[in-house]
C-alpha positions in Angstrom: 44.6 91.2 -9.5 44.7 88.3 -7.0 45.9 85.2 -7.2 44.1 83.4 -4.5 40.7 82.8 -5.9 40.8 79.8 -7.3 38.2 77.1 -9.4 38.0 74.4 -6.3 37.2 70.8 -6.9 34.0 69.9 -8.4 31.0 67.7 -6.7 32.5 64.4 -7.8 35.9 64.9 -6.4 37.7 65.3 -9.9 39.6 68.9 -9.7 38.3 71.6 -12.7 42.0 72.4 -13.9 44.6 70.3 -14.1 48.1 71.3 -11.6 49.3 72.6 -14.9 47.0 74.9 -15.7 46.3 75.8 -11.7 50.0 76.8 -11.9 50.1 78.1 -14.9 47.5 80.5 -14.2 49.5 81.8 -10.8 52.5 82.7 -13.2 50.2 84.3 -15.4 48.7 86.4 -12.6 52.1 87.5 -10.8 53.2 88.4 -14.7 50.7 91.0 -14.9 47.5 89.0 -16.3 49.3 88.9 -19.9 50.5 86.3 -22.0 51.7 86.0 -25.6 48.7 83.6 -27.6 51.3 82.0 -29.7 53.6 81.4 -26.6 54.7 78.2 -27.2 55.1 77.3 -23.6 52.8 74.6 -21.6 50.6 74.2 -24.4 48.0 71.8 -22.9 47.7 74.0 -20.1 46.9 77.1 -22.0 44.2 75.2 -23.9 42.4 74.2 -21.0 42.2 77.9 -19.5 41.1 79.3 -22.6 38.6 76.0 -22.7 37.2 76.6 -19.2 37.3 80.7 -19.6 40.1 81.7 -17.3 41.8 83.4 -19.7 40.5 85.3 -23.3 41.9 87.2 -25.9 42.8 91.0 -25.1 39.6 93.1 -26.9 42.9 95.4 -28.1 45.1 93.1 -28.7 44.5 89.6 -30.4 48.3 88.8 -30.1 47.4 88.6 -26.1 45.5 86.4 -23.5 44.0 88.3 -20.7 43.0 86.5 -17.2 39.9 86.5 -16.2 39.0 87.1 -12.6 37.8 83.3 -10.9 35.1 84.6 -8.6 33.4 86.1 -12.1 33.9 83.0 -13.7 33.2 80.5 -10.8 29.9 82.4 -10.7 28.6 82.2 -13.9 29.8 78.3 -14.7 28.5 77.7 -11.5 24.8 79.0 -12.5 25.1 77.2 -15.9 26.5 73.8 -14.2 23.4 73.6 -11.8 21.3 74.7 -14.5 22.4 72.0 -16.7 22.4 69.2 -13.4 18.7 70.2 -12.9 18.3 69.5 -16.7 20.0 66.0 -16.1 17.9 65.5 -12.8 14.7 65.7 -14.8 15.7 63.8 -17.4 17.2 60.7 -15.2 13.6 61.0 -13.5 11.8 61.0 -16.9 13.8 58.4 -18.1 11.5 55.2 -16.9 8.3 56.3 -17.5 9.1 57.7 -21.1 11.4 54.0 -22.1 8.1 52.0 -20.1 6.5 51.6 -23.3 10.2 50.5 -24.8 10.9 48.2 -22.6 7.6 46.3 -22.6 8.1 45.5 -26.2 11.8 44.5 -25.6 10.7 42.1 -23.3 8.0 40.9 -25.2 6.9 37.1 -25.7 6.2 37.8 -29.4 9.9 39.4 -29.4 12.1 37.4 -31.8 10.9 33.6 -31.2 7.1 34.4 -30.9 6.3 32.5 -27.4 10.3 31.7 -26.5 12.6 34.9 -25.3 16.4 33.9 -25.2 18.4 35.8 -23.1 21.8 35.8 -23.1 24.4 36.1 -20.3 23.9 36.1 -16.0 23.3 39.2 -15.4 20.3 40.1 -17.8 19.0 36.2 -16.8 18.5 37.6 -13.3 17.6 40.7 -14.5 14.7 39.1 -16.5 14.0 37.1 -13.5 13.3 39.9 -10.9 11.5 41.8 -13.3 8.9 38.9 -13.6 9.0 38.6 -9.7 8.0 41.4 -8.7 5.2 41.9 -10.8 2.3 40.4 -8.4 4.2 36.8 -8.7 1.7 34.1 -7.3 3.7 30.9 -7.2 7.3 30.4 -7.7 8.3 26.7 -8.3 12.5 25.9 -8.6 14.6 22.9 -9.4 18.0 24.5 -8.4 21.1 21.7 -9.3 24.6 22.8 -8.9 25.0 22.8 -5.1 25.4 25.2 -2.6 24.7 28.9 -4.5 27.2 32.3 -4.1 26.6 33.6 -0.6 26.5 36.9 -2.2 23.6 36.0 -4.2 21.5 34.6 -1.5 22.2 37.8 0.3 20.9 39.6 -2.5 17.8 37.6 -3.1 16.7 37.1 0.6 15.3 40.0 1.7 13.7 40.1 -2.5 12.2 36.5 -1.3 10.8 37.5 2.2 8.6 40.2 0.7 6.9 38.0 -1.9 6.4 35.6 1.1 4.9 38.1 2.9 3.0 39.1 -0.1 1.1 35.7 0.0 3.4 34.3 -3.1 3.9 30.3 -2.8 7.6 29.3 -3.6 8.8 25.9 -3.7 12.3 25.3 -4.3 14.3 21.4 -4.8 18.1 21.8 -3.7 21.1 19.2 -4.3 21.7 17.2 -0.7 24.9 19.2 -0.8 23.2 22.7 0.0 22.3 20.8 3.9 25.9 21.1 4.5 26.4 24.9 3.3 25.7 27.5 6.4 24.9 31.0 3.9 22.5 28.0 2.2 21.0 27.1 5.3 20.9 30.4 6.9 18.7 31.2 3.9 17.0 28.3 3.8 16.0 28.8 7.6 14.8 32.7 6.9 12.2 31.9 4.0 11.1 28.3 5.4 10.2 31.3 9.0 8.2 33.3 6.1 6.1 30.2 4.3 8.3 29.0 1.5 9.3 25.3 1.5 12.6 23.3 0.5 13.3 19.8 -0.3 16.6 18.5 -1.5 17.3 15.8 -4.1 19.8 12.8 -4.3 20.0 12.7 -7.9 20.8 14.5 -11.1 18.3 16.8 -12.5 18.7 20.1 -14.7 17.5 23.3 -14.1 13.5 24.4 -13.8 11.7 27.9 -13.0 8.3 28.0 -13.7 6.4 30.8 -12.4 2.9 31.2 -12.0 2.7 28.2 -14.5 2.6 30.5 -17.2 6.6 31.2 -18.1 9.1 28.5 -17.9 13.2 29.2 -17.6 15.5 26.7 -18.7 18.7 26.5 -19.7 19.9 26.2 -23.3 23.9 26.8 -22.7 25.4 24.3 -20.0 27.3 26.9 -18.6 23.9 28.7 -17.6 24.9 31.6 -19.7 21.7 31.4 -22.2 18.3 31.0 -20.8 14.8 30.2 -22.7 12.2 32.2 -21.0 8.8 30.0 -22.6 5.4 32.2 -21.9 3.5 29.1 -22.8 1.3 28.2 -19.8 0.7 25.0 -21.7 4.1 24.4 -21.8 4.8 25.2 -18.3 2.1 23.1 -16.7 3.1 20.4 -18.4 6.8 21.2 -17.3 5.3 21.3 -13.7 3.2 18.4 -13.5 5.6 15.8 -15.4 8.6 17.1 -14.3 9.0 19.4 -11.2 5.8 18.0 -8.8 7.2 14.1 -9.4 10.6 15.7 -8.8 9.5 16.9 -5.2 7.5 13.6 -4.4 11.1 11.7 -4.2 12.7 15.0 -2.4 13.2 15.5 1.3 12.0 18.2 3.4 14.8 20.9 4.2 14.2 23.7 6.7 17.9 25.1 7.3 18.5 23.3 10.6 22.1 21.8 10.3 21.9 18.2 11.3 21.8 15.9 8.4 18.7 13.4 8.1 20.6 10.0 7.5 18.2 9.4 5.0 19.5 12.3 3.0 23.1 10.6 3.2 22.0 7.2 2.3 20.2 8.4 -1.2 23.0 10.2 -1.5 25.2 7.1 -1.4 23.3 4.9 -3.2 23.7 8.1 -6.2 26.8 8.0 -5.9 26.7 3.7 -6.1 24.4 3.9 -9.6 26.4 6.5 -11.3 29.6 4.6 -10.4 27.6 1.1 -12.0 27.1 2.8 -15.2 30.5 3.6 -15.9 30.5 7.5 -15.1 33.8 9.0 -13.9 34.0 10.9 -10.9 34.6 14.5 -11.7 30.5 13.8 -13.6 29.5 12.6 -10.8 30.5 15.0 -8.8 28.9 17.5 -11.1 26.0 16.1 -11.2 25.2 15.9 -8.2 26.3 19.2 -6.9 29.1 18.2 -4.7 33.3 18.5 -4.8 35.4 15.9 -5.9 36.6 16.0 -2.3 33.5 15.2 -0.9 32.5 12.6 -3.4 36.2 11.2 -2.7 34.8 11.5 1.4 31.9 9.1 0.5 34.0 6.5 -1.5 36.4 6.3 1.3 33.2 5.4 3.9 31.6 3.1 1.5 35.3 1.2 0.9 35.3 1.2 5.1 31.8 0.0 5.0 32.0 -2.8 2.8 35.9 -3.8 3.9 37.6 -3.4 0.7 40.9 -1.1 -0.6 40.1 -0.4 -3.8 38.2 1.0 -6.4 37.9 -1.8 -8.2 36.9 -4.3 -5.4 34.3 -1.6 -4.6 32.8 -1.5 -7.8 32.9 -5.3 -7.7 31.1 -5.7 -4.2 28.9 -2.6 -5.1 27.4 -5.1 -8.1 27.4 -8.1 -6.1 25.1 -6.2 -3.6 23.1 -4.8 -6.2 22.6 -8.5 -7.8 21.5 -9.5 -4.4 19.0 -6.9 -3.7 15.2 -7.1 -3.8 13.6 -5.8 -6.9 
């Protein structure tokens, strides 16, 4: 009996027998095919060669294991494995169309809060989100806070975006200021503003919006963005559209990607920055709020101090209100 046909690796890389049991099937061989089946020697090895059928009790002698020949055995697993991957095949294949029905009624707006589906966590909120995209989405409308957004998410929305473009869908999306000054943002930006959609940014705090096709509103219910309210109330979200997104992107100002900075953009920025500071808000809010770094907002104090001639905080805060006191309206 030879010892050189042997159970290769399988399609996934992952070998069929263990070194163990490869080598314990040599010595088995070069001892004459035999072994004792209470030998007490590399148990776990034995196991898995009487598991995968190299070896089997002698017909004449239960006290024995016999090998089996590999080529015999590589040819009949390898029938049954194929057989049972077809099996599998079909069944991934089946697998949409039979859980279609399923899935419909897990995604239901009746489902749980009657016209209000909460999602929980990032992954199913985006999940939920492209399934309602790409299901002949008319008009997309976005209040985005937060600043500039993962470069690998833009990369994986973009080319998503450019086909409902090109599929006539309308998208209007309002960024923080702080997105102007973000090149994967921009680059972005620049690619969908090409295909139709339109960008504004906006100097001032505002919380998340997605309303799409004015008959499901998203917002936020957790403010770390890791529950969402999905509301398929087109009641709900017109009203959420007219009162808060389209006044929303009256004040905003147009953004197409390109890199320079409107001065106008930095200036409502600034005077953001100037109210928040009146009111008593610290900066690491601010900051938040208005989708930038500390290290940025720290950028724009340091100007302003420069602007107005003063060294500190304090005598900034005090000239900010002493220009505020003096200003029309």
């Amino acid at each position: 009996m030879s010892g050189r046909a042997q159970l290769g690796p399988t399609a996934g890389g992952a070998p069929v027998l263990s070194p163990e049991a490869r080598a314990l099937y040599l010595e088995i061989v070069k001892a004459d095919g035999r072994v004792p089946s209470d030998s007490p020697c590399h148990r776990n090895a034995l196991t898995e060669l009487l598991e995968i059928g190299l070896l089997m009790p002698d017909a004449g002698d239960r006290s024995e294991l016999v090998a089996v020949d590999p080529a015999q055995l590589s040819a009949r697993l390898s029938g049954a494995w194929q057989r049972q991957a077809l099996d599998l095949l079909s069944r991934a294949v089946a697998l949409p169309v039979e859980l279609h029905e399923l899935s419909q009624e897990f995604h239901a707006p009746e489902k749980g809060g009657g016209a209000i589906e909460y999602v929980q966590g990032k992954v199913l909120i985006n999940q939920r989100l492209d399934q309602l995209f790409t299901t002949g989405t008319e008009e997309t409308l976005a209040l985005q806070p937060g600043g500039p957004r993962p470069p690998e998410l833009l990369a994986a929305m973009v080319e998503r975006d450019v086909d409902a473009l090109n599929r006539g869908t309308s998208m209007r999306t309002i960024y923080h200021a702080s997105t102007r000054y973000h090149q994967p943002t921009r680059d972005y930006v620049a690619k969908l503003a090409t295909a139709g959609g339109q960008f504004r940014t906006l100097d001032e705090p505002y919380t998340r919006l997605i309303v799409i096709d004015r008959r499901v509103a998203v917002i936020p219910v957790a403010d770390d963005m890791t529950l969402a309210a999905f509301i398929f109330e087109p009641v709900i979200a017109n009203y959420l559209v007219e009162e808060v997104f389209e006044p929303s992107w009256n004040r905003a100002l147009e953004f197409n990607g390109k890199r320079a900075v409107p001065q106008q953009v930095v200036s409502r920025l600034r005077q953001t920055i100037i109210d928040l500071m009146l009111a008593g808000i610290n900066h690491r809010v601010i900051a938040r709020r208005l989708g930038i770094s500390e290290r940025t907002l720290a950028r724009h104090i340091a100007e302003m101090r420069e602007e107005y001639n003063v060294e500190s905080l304090f005598q900034l805060g005090y000239a900010l209100a002493r220009a505020a006191e003096h200003s029309p309206g």
